[in-house]
C-alpha positions as CSV (number, residue, x, y, z in Angstrom):
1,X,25.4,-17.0,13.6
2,X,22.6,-19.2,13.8
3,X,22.1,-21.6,10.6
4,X,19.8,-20.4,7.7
5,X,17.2,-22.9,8.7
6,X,16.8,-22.0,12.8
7,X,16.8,-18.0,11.9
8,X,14.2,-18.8,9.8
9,X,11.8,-21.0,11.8
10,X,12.9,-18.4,14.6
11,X,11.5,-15.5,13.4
12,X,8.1,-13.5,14.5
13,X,5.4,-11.7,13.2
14,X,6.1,-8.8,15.8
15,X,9.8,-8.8,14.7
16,X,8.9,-8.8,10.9
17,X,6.4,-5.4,11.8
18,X,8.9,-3.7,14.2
19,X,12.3,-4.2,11.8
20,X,11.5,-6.9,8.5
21,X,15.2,-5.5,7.0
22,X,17.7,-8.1,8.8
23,X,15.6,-10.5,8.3
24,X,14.9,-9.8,4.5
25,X,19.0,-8.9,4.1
26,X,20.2,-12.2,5.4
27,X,17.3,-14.2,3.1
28,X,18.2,-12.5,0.0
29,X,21.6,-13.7,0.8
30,X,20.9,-17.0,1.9
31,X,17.2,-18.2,0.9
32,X,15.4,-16.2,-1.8
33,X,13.0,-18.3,-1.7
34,X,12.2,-19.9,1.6
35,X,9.5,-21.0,3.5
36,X,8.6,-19.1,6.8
37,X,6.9,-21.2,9.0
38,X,5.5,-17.8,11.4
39,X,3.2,-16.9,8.2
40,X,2.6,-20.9,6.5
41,X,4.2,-19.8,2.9
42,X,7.0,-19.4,1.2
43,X,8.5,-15.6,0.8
44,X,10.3,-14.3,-2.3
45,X,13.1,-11.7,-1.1
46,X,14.8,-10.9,-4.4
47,X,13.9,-8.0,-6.9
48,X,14.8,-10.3,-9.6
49,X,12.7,-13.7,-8.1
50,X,10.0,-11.6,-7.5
51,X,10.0,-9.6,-11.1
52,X,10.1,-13.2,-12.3
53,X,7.2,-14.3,-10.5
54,X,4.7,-11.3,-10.6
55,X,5.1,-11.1,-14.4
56,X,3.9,-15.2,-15.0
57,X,0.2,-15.0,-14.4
58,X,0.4,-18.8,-16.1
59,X,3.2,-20.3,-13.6
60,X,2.0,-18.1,-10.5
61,X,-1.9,-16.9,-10.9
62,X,-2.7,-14.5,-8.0
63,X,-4.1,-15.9,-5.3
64,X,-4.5,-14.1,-1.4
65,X,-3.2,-14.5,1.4
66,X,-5.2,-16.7,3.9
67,X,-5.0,-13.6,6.2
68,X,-6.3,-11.0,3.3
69,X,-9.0,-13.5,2.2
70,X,-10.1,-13.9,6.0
71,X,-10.5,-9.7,5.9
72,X,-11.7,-8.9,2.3
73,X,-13.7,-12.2,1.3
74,X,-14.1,-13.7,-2.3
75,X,-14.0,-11.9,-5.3
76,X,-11.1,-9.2,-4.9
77,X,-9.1,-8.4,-7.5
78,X,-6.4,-9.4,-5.6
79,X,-7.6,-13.2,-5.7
80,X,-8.7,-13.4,-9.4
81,X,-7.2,-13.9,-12.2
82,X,-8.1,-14.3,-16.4
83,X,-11.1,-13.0,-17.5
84,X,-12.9,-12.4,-13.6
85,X,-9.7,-10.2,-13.4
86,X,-10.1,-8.3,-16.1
87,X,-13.6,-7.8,-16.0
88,X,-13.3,-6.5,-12.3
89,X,-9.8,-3.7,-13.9
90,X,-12.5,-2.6,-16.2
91,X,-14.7,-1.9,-13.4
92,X,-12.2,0.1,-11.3
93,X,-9.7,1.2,-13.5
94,X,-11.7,4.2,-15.8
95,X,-11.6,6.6,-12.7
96,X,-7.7,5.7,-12.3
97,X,-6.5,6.3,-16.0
98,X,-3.9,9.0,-16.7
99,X,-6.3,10.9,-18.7
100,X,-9.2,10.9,-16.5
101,X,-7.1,11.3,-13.6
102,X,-5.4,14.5,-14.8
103,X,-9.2,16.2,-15.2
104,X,-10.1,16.0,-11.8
105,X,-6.8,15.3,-9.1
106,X,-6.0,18.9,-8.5
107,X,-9.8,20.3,-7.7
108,X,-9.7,16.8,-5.5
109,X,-6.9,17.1,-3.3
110,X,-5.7,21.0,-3.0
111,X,-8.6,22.5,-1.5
112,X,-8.6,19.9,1.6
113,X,-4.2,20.3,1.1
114,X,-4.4,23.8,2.0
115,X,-7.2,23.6,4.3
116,X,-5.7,21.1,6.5
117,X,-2.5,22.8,6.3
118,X,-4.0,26.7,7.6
119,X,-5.0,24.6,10.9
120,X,-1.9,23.8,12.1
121,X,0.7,25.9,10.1
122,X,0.6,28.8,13.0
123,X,1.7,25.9,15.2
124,X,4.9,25.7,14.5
125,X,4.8,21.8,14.9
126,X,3.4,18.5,14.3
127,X,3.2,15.0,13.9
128,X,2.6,15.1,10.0
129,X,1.3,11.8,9.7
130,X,-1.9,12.4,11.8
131,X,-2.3,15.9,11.0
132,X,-1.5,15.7,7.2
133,X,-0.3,13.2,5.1
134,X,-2.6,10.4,6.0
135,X,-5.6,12.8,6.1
136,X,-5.0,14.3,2.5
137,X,-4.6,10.7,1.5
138,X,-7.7,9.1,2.4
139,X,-9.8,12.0,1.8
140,X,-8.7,11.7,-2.0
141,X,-9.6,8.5,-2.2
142,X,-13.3,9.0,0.0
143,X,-14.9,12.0,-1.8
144,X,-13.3,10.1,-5.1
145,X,-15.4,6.7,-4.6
146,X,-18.6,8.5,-3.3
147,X,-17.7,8.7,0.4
148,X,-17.5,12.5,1.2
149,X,-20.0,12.2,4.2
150,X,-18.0,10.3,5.8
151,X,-15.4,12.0,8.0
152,X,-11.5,12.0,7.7
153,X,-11.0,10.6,11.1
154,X,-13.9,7.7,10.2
155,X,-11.9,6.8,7.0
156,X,-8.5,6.5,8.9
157,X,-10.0,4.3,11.3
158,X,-11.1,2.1,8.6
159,X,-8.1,1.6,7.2
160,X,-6.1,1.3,10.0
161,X,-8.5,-1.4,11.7
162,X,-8.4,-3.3,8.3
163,X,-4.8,-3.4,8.1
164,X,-4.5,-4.9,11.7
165,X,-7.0,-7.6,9.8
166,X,-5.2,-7.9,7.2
167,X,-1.6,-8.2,8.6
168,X,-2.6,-10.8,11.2
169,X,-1.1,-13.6,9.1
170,X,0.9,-15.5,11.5
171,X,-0.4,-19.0,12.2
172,X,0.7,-21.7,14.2
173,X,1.9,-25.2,13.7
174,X,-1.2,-26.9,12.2
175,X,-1.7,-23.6,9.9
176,X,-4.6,-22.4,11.6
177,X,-4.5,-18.7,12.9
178,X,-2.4,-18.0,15.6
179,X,-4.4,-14.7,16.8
180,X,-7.8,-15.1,15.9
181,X,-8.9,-12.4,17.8
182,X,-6.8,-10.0,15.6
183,X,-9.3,-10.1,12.4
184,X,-11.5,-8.3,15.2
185,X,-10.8,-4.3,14.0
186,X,-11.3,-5.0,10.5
187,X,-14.3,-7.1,11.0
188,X,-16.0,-3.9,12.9
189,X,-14.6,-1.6,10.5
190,X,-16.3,-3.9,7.4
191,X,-19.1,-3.7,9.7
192,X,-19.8,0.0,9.6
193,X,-18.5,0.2,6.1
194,X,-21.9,-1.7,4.9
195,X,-24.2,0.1,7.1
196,X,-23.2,3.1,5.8
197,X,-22.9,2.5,1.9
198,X,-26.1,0.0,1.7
199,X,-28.2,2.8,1.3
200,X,-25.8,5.1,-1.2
201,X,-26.1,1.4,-2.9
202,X,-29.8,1.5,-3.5
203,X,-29.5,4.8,-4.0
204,X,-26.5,5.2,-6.7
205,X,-28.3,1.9,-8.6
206,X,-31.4,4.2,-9.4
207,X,-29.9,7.5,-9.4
208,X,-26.0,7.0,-10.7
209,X,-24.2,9.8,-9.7
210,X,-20.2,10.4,-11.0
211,X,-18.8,8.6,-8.1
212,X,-16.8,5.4,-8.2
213,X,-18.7,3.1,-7.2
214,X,-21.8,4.2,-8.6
215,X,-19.9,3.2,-12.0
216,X,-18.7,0.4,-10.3
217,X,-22.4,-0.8,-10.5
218,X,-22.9,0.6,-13.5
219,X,-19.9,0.2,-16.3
220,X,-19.8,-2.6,-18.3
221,X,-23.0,-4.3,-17.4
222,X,-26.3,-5.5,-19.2
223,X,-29.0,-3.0,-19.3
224,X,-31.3,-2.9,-16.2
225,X,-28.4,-4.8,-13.9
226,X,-26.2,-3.6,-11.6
227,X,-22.9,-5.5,-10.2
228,X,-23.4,-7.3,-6.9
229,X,-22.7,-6.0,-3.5
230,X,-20.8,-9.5,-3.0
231,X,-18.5,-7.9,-6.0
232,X,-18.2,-4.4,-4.6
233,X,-17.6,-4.8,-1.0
234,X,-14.6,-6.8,-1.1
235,X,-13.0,-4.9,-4.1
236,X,-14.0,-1.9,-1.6
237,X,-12.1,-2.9,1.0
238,X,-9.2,-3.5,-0.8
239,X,-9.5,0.2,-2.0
240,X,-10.0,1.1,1.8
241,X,-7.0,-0.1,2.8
242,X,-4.4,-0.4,0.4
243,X,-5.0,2.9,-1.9
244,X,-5.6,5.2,1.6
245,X,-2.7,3.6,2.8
246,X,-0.1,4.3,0.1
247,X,-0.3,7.9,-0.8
248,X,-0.3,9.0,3.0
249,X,2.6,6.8,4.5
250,X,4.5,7.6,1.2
251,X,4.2,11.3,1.8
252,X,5.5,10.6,5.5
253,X,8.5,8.2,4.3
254,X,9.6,10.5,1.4
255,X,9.5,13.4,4.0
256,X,11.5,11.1,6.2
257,X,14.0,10.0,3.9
258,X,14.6,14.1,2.7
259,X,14.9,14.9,6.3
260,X,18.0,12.7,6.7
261,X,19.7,14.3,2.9
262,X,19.1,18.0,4.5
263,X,20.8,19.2,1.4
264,X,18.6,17.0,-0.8
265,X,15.6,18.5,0.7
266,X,16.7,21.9,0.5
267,X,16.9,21.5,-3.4
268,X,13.5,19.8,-3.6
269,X,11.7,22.8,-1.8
270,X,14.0,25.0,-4.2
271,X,12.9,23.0,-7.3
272,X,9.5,21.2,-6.7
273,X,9.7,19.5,-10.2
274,X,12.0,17.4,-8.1
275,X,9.2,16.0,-6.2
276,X,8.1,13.2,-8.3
277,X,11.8,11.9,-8.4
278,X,11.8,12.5,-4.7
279,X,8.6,10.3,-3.7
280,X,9.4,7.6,-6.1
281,X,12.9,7.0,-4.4
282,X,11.1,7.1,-0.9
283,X,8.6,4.5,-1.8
284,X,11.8,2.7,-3.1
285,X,13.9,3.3,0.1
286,X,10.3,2.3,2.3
287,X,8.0,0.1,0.2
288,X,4.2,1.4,1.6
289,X,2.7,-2.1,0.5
290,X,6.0,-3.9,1.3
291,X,4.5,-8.1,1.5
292,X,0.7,-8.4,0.2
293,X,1.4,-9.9,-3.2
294,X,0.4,-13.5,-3.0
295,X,0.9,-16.4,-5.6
296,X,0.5,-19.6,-6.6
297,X,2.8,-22.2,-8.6
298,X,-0.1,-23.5,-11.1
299,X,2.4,-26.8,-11.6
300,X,5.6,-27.7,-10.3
301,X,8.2,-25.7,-11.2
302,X,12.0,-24.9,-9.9
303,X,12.7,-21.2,-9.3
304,X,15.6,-19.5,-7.7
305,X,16.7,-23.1,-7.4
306,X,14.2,-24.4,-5.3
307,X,12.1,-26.6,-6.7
308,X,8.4,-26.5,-5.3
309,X,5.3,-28.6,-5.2
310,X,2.1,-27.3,-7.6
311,X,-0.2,-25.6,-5.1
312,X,3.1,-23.9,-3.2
313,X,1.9,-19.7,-2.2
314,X,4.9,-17.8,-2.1
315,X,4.7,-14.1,-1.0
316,X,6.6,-11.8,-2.8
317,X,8.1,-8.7,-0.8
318,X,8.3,-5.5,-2.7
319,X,9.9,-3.7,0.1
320,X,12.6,-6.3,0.0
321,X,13.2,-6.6,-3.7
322,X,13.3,-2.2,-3.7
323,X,16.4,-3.1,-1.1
324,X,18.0,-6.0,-3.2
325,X,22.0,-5.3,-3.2
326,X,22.0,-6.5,-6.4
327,X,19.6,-4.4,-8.1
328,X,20.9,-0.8,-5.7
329,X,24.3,0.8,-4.6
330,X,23.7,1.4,-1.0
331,X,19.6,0.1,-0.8
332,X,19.3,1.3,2.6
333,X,20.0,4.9,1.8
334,X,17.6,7.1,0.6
335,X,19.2,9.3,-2.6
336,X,17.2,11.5,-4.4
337,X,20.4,11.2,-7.3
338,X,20.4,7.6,-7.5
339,X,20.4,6.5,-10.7
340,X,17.1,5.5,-11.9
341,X,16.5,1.8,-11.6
342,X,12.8,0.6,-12.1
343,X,11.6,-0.2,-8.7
344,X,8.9,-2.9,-7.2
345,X,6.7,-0.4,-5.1
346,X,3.4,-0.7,-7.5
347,X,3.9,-4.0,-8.3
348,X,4.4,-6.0,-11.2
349,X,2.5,-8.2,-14.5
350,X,-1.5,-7.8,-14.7
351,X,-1.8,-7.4,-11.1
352,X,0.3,-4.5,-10.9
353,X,-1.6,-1.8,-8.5
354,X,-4.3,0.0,-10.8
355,X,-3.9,3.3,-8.6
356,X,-0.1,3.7,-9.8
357,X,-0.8,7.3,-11.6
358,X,-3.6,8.4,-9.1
359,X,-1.3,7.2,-6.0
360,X,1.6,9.5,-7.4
361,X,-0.4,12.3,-8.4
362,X,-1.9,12.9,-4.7
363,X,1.8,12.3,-3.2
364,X,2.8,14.8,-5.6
365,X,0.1,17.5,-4.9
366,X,0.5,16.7,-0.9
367,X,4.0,17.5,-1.2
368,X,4.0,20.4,-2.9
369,X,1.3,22.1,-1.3
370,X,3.1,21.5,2.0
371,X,6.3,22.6,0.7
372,X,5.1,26.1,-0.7
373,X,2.9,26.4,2.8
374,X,6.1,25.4,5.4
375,X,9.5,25.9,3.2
376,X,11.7,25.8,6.3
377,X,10.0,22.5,7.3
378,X,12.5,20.0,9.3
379,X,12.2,16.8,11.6
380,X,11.8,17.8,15.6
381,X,14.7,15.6,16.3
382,X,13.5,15.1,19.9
383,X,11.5,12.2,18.4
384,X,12.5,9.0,16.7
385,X,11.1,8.4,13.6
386,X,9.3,5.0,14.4
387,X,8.6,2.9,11.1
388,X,6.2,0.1,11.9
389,X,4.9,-2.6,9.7
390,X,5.9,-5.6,7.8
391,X,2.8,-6.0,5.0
392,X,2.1,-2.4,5.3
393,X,4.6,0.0,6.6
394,X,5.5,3.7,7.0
395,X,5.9,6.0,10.5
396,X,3.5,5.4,13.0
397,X,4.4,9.3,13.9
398,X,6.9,11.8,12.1
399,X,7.0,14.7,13.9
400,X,8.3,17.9,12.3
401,X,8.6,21.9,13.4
402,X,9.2,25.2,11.9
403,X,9.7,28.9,12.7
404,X,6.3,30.4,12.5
């Protein structure tokens, strides 16, 4: 075995997005806290480190990664912290309360659920992923900000070209990006994102409408002002790729994960009040956002025995901590009767993900709806299911079939 140190230094970008788990496994072990040369900060592997961490906004206030700052710009809620924080949760987070989400989720995601469903259900196959899950995903979240003229196809291309952005975080030795040609996709994908919402802009700021971000101009500011376009597009983005991304790759993994407990998913298409319980342990077994949570030590401080320098960034990986041994009885299994056992997926502290409830809710409706439509559902075993991703990750392709 090669020593803690050489593994480390050794390891790759494109091994982290093909399989991050050895890696993870043998730093939890190892080096909870260690510092990965491949991405220039240090990387929390531990459910309890990183529980720690998320919840002391004073020790460690959120900060981004140099790669997410490169792709979103200033002002995202993932880079601010105190009052700018709160002030931009107040802007985003009335749409994404229980209660308001409850009054409008099912009108918002059945109709396109059933209607995406009646054009391939006579198939008798399918990759899911493409034809389903991530579709229902990010129309939910387009028609729900104000973006129902854009098509489905258009808004997975966005997030997909801003996740290549935003996962090109490997740099080389003097810290400067190793593939500066990767923030390409994203950069044309932000492109076309402003040349299509510029004019709803001018529009929504003298005609509001009930969209989101028409109240994100709107709520919570003087009389005759609007917020900023510098605010909304980078809070935009991170909408555009992190809240599409979740529901549809964790529809996909919790699929995956039923597929291999055949007798797990039988009961779930039996019982769908099992759904929920069934989602949340696939976006335990699979993390969708598994590393994006950046901080900064405010001071020096010693945690998980390492003592680190004010002004250290340390990443923390949900996906790990959801695998930690020391938190699950066999992590790397996916149990719908595991005992429940809080999990990392959305987050943690103030800068837990604002979409929790509305993220859940369209996994929950996507499920069901596909369920009821294709009860005998199963995985076409002449495929591999390919998971792919290290800051984002779910199947690139799951490919299913049923008797029609």
């Amino acid at each position: 075995m090669t020593s803690t140190r050489s593994f480390i230094d050794e390891i790759t970008i494109e091994e982290l997005e093909a399989d991050p788990y050895p890696f993870y496994e043998r730093l939890r072990k190892e080096a909870p806290i260690a510092y990965v040369p491949a991405l220039g900060m240090h990387i929390v592997s531990t459910k309890e480190l990183c529980a720690e961490i998320s919840k002391d906004d004073t020790t460690w206030p959120a900060v981004i990664s140099a790669a997410g700052g490169r792709t979103f710009g200033p002002q995202a809620l993932l880079n601010t912290n105190g009052d700018e924080h709160r002030n931009l949760r107040d802007m985003v987070e009335p749409h994404l309360q229980p209660s308001a989400v409850d009054k409008y989720i099912d009108d918002l995601v059945r109709p396109f659920a059933r209607q995406r469903i009646a054009e391939f259900e006579n198939d008798g196959h399918a990759d899911i992923v493409a034809a389903y899950c991530e579709p229902v995903s990010v129309r939910a979240l387009g028609d729900l900000l104000g973006l129902g003229d854009v098509s489905t196809e258009k808004l997975r291309e966005w997030f997909h070209n801003l996740s290549v952005s935003f996962t090109n975080a490997a740099v080389d030795e003097n810290g400067e990006f190793a593939n500066p040609e990767g923030f390409a996709p994203g950069d044309r994908a932000k492109a076309e994102i402003i040349a299509h919402v510029d004019p709803k802009i001018d529009k929504w700021i003298v005609e509001p409408d009930h969209s989101a971000i028409s109240h994100w101009l709107h709520d919570g500011m003087p009389e005759g002002q609007t917020r900023s376009r510098d605010v909304i597009y980078p809070n935009l983005y991170v909408f555009l790729l992190g809240a599409m991304q979740e529901p549809g790759h964790a529809m996909a993994t919790t699929l995956a994960g039923l597929f291999s407990r055949p007798d797990q998913l039988e009961r779930v298409i039996d019982d769908p009040t099992l759904i929920p319980r069934a989602a949340s342990e696939g976006m335990r077994w699979v993390a969708p956002i598994w590393s994006a949570a950046v901080k900064r030590a405010a001071r020096e401080v010693t945690v998980g025995g390492v003592t680190l320098p004010e002004g250290s960034i340390v990443m923390l990986s949900y996906g790990s901590a959801n695998q930690d041994e020391n938190a699950y009885n066999a992590p790397t299994e996916y149990d719908l009767d595991r005992a429940l056992v809080p999990n990392m997926t959305f987050g943690g502290g103030k800068h837990a993900c604002a979409g929790t409830y509305f993220a859940n809710a369209v996994v929950r409706i996507g499920l069901e709806e596909l369920l009821e439509a294709i009860p005998n559902i199963e995985r076409d075993e002449t495929h591999e299911v390919d998971f792919w991703g290290w800051g984002f990750r779910g199947p690139k392709q799951l490919f299913v079939e049923w008797e029609v």
